[in-house]
C-alpha positions in Angstrom: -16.9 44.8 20.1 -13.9 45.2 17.8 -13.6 42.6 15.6 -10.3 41.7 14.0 -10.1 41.0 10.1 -8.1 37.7 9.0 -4.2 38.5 8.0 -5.3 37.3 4.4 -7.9 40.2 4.2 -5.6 43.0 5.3 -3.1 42.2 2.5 -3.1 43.2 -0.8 -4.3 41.6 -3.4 -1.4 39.7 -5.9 -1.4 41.5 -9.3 -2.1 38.9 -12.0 2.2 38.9 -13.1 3.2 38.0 -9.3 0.3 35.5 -8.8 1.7 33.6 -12.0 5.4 33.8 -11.0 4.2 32.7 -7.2 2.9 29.2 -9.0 5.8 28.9 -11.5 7.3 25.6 -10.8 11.8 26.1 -10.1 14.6 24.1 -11.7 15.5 21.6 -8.9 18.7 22.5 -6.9 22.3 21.9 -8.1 23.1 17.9 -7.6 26.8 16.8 -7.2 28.6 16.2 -9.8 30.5 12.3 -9.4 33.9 14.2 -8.7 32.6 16.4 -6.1 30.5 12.9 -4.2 31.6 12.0 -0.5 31.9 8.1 -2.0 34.6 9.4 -4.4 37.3 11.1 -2.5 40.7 10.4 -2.8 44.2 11.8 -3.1 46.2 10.9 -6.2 45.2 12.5 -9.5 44.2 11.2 -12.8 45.0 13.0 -16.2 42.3 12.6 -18.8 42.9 13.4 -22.4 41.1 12.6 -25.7 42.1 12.8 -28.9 38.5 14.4 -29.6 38.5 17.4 -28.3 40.5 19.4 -25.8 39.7 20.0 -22.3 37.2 23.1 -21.8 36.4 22.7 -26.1 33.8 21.9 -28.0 32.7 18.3 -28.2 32.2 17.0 -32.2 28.6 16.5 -33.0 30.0 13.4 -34.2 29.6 12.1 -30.0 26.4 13.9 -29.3 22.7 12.5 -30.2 22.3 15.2 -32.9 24.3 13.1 -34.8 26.1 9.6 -34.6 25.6 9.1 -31.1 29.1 7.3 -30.6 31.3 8.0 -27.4 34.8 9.5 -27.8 37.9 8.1 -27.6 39.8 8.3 -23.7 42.8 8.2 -22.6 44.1 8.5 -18.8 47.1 8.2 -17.2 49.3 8.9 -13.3 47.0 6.0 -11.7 48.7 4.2 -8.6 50.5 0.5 -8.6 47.6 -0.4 -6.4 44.7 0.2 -9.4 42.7 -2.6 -9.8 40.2 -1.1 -12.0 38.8 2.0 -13.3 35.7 3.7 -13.8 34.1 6.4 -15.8 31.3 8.7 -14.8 29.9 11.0 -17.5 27.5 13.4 -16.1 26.3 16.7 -17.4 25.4 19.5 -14.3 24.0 21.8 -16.5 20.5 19.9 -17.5 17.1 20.2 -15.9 18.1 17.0 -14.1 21.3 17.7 -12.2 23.4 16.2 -12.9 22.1 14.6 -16.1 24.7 11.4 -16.4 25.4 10.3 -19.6 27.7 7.2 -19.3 28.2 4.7 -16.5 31.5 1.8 -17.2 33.1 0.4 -14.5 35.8 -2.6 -14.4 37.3 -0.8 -16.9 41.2 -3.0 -17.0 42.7 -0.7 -19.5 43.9 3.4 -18.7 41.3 4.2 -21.8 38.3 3.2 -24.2 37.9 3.4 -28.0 36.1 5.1 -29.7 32.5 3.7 -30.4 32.1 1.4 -27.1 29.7 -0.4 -28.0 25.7 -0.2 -26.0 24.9 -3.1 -23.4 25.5 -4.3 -19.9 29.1 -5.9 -20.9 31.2 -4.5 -23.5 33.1 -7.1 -25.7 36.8 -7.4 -25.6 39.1 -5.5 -26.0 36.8 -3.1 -22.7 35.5 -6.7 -21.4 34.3 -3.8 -18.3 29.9 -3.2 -17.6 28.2 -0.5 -18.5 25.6 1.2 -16.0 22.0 2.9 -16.4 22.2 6.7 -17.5 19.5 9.2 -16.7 18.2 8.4 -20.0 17.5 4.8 -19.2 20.1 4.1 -21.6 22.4 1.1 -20.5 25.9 2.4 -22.4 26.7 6.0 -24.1 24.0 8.5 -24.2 25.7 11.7 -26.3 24.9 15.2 -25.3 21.7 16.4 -26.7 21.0 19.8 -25.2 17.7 21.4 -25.6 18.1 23.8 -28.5 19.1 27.2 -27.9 20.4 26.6 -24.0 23.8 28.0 -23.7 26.6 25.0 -23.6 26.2 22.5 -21.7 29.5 21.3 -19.9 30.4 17.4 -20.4 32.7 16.2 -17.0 34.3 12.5 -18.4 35.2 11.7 -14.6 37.9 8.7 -14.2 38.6 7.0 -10.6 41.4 4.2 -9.9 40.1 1.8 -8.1 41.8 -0.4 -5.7 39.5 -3.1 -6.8 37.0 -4.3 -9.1 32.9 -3.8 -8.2 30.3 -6.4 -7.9 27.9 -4.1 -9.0 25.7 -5.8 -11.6 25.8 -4.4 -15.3 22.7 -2.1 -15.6 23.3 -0.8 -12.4 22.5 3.0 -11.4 24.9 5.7 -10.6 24.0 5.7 -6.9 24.5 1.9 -6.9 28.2 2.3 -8.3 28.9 5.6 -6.1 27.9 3.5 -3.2 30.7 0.8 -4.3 33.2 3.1 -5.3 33.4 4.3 -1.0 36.7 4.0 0.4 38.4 2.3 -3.0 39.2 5.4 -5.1 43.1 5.9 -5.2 42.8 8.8 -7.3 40.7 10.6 -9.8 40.8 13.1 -12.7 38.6 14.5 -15.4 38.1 15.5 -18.8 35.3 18.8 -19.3 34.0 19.2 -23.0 31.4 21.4 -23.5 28.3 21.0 -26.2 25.2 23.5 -27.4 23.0 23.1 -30.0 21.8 26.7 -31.4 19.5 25.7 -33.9 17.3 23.0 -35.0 19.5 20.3 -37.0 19.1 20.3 -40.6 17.5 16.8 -42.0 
């Protein structure tokens, strides 16, 4: 009687270089970046400038975690009569996390933050707006800080008009504030610095 051999034992063995790549672990996929999110569609547009950097230039070390760690200046204008409130979404798709989000502020009354907002779930006067979780478990700014040697990272400062404030609690996540933001953004606009770090920094 002809016996048939298991599909496993007819094919050929993996060399050692495939077997390896075969158990390699991949990057997760692409995640949405906040602009590009179902909850925060709408149709006017936002301009957002800083007096930092340009839009599609370098970001200062000064702002990153190689260095002081402080968050840039920001500046937006073109929001409708309607705005209530802004927020700010800082998230970087270019990590191993993606997006990585850096920043989290919402109630924002003012079309812009200082330099230097300060870390904590409300920001003192003259912000008086609350400051969200980042991927970093941060609660406030959380600067760039590229692994060493990646090509540059890309920075999106993402600002929404709002035709309300949130009850979102300070320390909330970013999917808690997304899920908030549905139906109330009047318009939108962002800010893209980009950030690498070729070489170890010097003490």
């Amino acid at each position: 009687m002809h016996r048939w051999k298991p599909l496993a034992a007819m094919l050929p063995p993996l060399s050692a270089a495939a077997a390896t790549l075969a158990q390699a672990p991949t990057a997760p996929p692409p995640g949405p970046i906040a602009m590009d999110r179902v909850e925060t569609r709408g149709d006017g547009r936002l301009t957002v400038v800083s007096p930092a950097f340009a839009a599609g230039g370098p970001i200062p070390r000064r702002y990153t975690k190689y260095d002081d760690n402080v968050s840039p200046p920001l500046a937006w204008r073109g929001a409708p009569a309607r705005t209530q409130a802004y927020a700010l979404i800082v998230d970087d798709p270019d990590g191993r996390i993606k997006p990585v989000t850096h920043w989290l502020v919402w109630n924002i009354a003012t079309p812009g933050l200082p330099e230097g907002v300060a870390i904590g779930p409300e920001t003192p006067p003259p912000v008086a707006a609350r400051q969200g979780t980042t991927t970093m478990r941060v609660v406030g700014f959380s600067g760039p800080h590229p692994p060493i040697g990646d090509l540059p990272h890309h920075y999106h400062f993402q600002v929404f008009a709002l035709d309300t404030t949130l009850s979102a609690p300070a320390g909330a996540d970013r999917e808690a504030v997304l899920a908030q933001m549905k139906g109330h953004v009047l318009a939108r606009g962002e800010l893209v610095g980009v950030f690498g770090q070729t070489a170890p920094p010097t003490p």
